[in-house]
C-alpha positions in Angstrom: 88.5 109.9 122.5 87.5 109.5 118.6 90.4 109.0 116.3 90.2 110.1 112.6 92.4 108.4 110.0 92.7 110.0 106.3 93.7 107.5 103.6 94.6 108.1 100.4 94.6 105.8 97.2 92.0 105.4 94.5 88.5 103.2 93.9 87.8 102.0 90.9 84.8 100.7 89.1 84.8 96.8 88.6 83.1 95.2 85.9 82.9 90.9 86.8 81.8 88.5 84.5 82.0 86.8 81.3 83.2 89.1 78.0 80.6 89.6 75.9 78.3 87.9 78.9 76.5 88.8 81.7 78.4 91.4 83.3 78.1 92.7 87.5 79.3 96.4 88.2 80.8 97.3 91.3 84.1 99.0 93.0 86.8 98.3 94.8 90.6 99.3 95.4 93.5 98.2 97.7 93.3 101.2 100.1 89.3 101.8 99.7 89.2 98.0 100.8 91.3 99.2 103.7 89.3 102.1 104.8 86.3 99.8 105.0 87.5 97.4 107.2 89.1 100.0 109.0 86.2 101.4 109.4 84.0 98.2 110.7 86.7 97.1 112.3 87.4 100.5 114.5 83.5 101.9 114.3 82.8 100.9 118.2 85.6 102.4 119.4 85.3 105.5 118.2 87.5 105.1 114.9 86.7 107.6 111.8 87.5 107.0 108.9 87.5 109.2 105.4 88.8 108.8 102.0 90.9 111.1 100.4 90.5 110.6 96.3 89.2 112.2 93.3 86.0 111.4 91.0 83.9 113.0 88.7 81.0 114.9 88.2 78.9 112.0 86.6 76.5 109.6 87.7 78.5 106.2 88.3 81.0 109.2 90.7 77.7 110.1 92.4 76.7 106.3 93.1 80.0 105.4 94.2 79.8 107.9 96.5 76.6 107.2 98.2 78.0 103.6 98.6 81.1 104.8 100.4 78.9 106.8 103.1 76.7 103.7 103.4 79.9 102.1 104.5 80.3 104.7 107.0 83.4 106.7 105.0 83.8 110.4 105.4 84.0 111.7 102.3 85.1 115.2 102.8 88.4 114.7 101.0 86.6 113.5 98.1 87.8 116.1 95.2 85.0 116.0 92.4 86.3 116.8 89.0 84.8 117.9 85.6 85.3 116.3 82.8 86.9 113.2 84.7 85.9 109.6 85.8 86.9 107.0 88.0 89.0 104.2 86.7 87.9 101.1 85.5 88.9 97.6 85.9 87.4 93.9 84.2 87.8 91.0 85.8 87.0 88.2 83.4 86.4 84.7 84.2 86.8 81.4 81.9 85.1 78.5 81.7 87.8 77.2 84.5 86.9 79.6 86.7 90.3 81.2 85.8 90.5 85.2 86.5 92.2 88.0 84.1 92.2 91.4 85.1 91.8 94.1 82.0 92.6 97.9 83.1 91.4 101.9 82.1 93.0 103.9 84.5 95.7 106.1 82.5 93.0 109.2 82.5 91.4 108.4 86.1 90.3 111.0 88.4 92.2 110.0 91.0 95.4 110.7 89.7 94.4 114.3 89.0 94.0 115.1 93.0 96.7 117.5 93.3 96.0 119.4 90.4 94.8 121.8 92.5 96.1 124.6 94.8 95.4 122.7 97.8 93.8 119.8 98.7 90.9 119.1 100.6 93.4 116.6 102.5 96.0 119.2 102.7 93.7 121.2 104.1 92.1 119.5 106.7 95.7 116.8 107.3 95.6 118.3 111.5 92.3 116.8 112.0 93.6 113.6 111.6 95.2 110.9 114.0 97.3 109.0 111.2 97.4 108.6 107.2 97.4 105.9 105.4 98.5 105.1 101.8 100.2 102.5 99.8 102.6 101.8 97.0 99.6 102.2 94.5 98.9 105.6 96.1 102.6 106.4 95.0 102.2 104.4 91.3 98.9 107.0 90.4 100.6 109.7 91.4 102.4 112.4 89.4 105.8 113.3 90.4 105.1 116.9 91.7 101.8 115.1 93.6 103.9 112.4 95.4 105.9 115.6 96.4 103.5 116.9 98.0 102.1 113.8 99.6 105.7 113.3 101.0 105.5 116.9 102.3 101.9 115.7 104.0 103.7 112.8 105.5 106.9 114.8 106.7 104.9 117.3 108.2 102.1 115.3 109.9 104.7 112.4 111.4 106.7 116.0 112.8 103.5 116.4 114.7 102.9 112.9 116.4 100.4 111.4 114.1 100.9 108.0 112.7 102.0 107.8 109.0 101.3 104.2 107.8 102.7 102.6 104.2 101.7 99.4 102.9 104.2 98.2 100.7 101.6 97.1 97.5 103.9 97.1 94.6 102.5 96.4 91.2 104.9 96.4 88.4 103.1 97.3 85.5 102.0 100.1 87.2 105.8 101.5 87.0 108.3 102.7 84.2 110.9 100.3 86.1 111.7 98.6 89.0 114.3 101.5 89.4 111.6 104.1 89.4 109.5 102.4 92.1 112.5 101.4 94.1 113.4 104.7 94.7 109.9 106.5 95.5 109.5 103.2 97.9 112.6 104.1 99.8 111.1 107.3 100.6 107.9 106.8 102.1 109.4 103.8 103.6 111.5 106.5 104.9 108.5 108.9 106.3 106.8 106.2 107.7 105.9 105.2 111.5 104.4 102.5 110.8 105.4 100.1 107.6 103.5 97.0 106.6 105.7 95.0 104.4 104.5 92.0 102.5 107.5 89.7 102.1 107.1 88.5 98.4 106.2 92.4 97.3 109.1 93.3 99.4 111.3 90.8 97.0 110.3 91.6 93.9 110.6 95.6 93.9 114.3 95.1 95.6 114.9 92.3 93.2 115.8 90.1 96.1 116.7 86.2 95.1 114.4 84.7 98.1 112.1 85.5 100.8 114.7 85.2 103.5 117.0 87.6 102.0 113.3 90.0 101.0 112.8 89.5 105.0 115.8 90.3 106.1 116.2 93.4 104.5 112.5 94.6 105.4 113.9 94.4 108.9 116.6 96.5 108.6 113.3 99.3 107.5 113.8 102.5 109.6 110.7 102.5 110.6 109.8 103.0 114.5 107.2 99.8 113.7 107.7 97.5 111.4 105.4 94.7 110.2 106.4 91.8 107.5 103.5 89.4 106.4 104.3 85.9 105.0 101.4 84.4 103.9 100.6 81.4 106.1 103.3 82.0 108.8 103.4 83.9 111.4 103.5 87.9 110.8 107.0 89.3 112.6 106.5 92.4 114.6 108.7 95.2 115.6 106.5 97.3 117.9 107.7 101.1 118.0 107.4 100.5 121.9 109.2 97.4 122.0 113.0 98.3 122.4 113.6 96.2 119.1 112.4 93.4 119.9 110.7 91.0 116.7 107.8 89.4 118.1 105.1 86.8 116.3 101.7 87.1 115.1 99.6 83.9 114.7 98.1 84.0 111.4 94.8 81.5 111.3 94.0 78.3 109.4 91.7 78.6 106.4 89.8 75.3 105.2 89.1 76.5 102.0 90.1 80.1 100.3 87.5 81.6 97.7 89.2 84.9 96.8 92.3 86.5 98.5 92.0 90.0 96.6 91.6 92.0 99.7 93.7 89.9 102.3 96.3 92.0 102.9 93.8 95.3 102.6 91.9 93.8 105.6 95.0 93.1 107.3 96.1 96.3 107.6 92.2 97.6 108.2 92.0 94.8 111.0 95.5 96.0 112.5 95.1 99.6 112.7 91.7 99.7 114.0 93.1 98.0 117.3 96.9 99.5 117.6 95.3 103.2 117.1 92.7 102.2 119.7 95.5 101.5 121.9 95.8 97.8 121.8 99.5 96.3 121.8 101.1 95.5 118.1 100.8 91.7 118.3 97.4 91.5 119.4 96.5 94.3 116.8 98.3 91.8 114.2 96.1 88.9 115.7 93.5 90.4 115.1 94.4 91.9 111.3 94.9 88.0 110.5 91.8 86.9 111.9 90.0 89.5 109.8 92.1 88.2 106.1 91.0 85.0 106.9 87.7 86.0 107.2 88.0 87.3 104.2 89.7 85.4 102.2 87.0 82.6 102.7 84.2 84.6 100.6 84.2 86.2 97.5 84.8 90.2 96.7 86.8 92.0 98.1 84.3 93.5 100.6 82.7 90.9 102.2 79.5 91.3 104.0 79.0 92.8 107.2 77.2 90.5 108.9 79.8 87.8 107.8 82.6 89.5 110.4 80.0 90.7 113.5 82.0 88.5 115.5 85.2 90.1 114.7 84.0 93.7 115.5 
């Protein structure tokens, strides 16, 4: 039986290169980079997979996306807006090899998706096996939009779908710790499934170590809880498993290139096998064998033929 899963999050442009140098344009975003693995990850079981986010009416919107549906993404929740683009994001690189990231997203499409009576997600939210979204997903937001993506949540986890948050919490993309704390706490709270990375976990709760940051992500409400630690093992708290915090073997890497998308692939890598009906542990086996496949070439979306094995 196909399963569809709507996330929800933005994509952004990506300039790479030297300032004033030879520059590369591409895209990328935390829950994009999810979808897409997601997607590869879940295509040959039957796994759909579309993107719910807001561009423009220009030509670098258009060629975005044709490169989404090339990736296999649905793009029927795709808003197009007037008069609006998608965000944009440098990554510059010194003579070390040293990376700085340079941002223009304060008037990005994306934010602007529910500036609109209803949603194409909103809209078509009972079609859908599970949602997915992120603490980024909450930072773009306006207040009466997060509203209404809580409603989504609330409404679709009342019906038996999955509602999964990934915990991706980037400071300067808040007022205050305060601020983010607090809409955390509540999609932490309309979640089924929570993937928590320990160190992001630490900083938004202001936590003094990663024992105390791990200890309180297990005390999450949520029927399945999953806390990633780097290197070690990922704990697991299956919603089927009477409690119960069980271990995920992450897998040696000889030599890292770029861990941008690790924990995106993760959680691609995860969810394509627990919604296909595979246990949590081996569904987080399998999410770590994916990040490290990752992590071992550059970009954020590797190539396809790099993880045939993993499919």
């Amino acid at each position: 039986m196909t399963k569809r899963v709507a996330v929800i999050g933005e994509c952004m442009l990506e300039l790479k290169g030297e300032a004033f140098g030879a520059m590369t344009l591409g895209y990328g975003g935390d829950t994009f980079n999810t979808a897409v693995y997601l997607r590869r990850c879940g295509a040959a079981a039957g796994l759909e997979v579309a993107y719910a986010t807001a561009v423009g009416e220009d030509g670098l919107s258009a060629g975005l996306l044709d490169r989404w549906r090339d990736q296999g993404i649905d793009t029927r929740l795709v808003r197009r807006l007037a008069g609006r683009m998608p965000g944009l994001y440098m990554i510059e690189v010194d003579g070390r090899g040293e990376r700085s990231f340079h941002y223009w997203r304060d008037t990005a499409a994306a934010k602007a998706y529910f500036d609109v009576e209803r949603t194409p997600l909103e809209t078509h939210a009972d079609e859908f096996d599970a949602l997915y979204l992120s603490g980024i997903t909450l930072a773009i937001l306006p207040a009466d939009g997060r509203e209404r993506l809580y409603a989504l949540m609330a409404a679709m986890r009342e019906r038996g779908a999955h509602v999964v948050f990934d915990n991706n919490y980037r400071p300067r993309l808040w007022k205050d710790r305060q601020a983010a704390r607090v809409e955390f706490e509540r999609a932490f709270s309309l979640a089924t499934i929570a993937l928590v990375t320990a160190d992001d976990h630490q900083a938004l709760m202001d936590l003094p170590d990663l024992d105390s940051a791990i200890a309180h992500a297990k005390a999450l409400a949520a029927p399945e809880v999953l806390i990633k630690r780097g290197a070690s093992s990922t704990l697991v708290r299956a919603a089927d498993g009477q409690g119960h915090w069980l271990e995920a073997p992450t897998q040696w890497v000889e030599r890292v290139v770029d861990t941008t998308a690790a924990g995106d692939s993760f959680a691609g890598g995860y969810l394509a096998r627990r919604l296909t009906g595979h246990d949590a542990v081996s569904a987080a086996t399998h999410g770590n064998r994916v990040a490290a496949r990752v992590i071992g070439y550059p970009g954020a979306i590797i190539p396809a033929e790099a993880m045939d094995d993993l499919l």
